[in-house]
Structures are given as structure tokens and as C-alpha cells.
N, C-alpha and C positions, 0 to 999 in steps of 0.2 A: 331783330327784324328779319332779316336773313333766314335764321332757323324757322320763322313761321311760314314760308312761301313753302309750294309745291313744290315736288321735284320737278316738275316740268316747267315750274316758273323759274324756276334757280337753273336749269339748262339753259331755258331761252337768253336770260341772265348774262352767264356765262358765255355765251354763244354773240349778245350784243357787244361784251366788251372785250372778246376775242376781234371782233372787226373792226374797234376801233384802234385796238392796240398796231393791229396791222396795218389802219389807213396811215396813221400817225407813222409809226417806225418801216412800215413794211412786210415782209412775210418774212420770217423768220426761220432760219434751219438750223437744226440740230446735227452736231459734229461730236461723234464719239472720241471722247478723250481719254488713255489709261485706259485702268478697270475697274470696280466698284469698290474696290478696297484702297485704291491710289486717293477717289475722290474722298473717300470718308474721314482719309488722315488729311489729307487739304482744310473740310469743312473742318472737321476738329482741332486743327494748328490756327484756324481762321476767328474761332471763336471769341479769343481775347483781345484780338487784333485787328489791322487794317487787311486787305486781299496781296498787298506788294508784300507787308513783310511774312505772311503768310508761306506764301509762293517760294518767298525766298529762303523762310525754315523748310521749307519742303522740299527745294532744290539741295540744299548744305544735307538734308538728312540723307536724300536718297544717295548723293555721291558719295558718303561715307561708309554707306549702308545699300548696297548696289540693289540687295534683296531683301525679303518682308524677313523671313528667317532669320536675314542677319541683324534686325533689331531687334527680331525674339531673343535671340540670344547675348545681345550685348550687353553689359552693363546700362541702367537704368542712367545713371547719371554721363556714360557716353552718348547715348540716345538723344537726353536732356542737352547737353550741349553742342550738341552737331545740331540741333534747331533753338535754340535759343530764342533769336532774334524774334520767333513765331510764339515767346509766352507760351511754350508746351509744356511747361511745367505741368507736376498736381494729378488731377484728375484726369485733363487731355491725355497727358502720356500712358496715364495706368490704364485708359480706356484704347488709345492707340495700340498698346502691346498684347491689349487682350482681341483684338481684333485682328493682329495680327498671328497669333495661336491660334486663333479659331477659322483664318484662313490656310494655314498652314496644315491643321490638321484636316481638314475637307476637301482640298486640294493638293496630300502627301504624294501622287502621282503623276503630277502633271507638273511645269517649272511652269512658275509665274514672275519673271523675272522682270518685269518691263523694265521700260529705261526712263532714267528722268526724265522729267518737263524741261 
């Protein structure tokens, strides 16, 4: 139904339930959190799971793991364990590490160290 309206009708659309989203909850701000690589391993540890134990593999990893580097290079199965609680097993993790090489490698200049949540 959706795909058959205009763009300009899927704006307006969008635009009516924008305002009610705001009468209802308010207006809403955006607060920059991390970097885009902090949120992508949150969303990925989140997958299997609830958002607490998510959070909470994602806190245990980064204290062990202060930098993205230093998960590139740890053993998979220290990795795996220092998040556990967040179901990173599998896929999550092989996709976690590759994400973290390809941050590493595009950013070999600059330290992106943040600090946990």
C-alpha cells in the first residue's frame, strides 16, 4: 500500500506521524554516543539478545579490550569470552572482527581509542 502512494504523499505521510510521535512522547534530541564502530558492535552483540545483556557484553569486552585493535588481534575465543553474556558467538563475532580490521585499517593514523560505556 505504502509503495503505491507518491513521494509526496509518503512525505506528507511521514511528516503527520512525525507530529504525532512528538505530541505523544515530546520532541525528541539526539545525543551523540561513541563512534560508529562502538554502535555497530552494540547493534551486533544486541542481535541474539536482550539491550541489558547486550550492553553488558559490550562493557566486559571493551574493559578487556580497551581498543578495536586489541580485538583484532586477540584470540577469537578471548574475544568470545569477554562477551559472552551478549550471545557473540558465530557470525556476530566473525562480523565484529571484520569490522574492526576495516576500521583499523582506514583509520591506521589517527587513535580511536574511546572508552567504554
Amino acid at each position: 500500500m505504502l509503495a503505491m502512494l507518491s513521494l509526496k504523499e509518503r512525505a506528507a505521510r511521514v511528516r503527520r506521524i512525525d507530529r504525532l510521535l512528538e505530541k505523544m512522547h515530546g520532541r525528541q534530541t539526539w545525543v551523540r554516543e561513541g563512534n560508529g564502530l562502538d554502535t555497530l558492535v552494540e547493534a551486533m552483540l544486541a542481535q541474539n539478545t536482550n539491550l541489558a545483556n547486550a550492553l553488558s557484553g559490550y562493557r566486559q569486552l571493551r574493559r578487556a579490550f580497551p581498543t578495536w585493535n586489541k580485538v583484532l588481534c586477540a584470540p577469537v575465543g578471548d574475544v568470545s569470552g569477554r562477551s559472552r553474556s551478549a550471545a557473540s558467538r558465530g557470525c556476530a563475532l566473525g562480523a565484529c572482527r571484520r569490522c574492526c580490521a576495516a576500521s583499523e585499517t582506514s583509520t591506521a593514523s589517527s587513535t580511536s581509542s574511546s572508552s567504554p560505556r
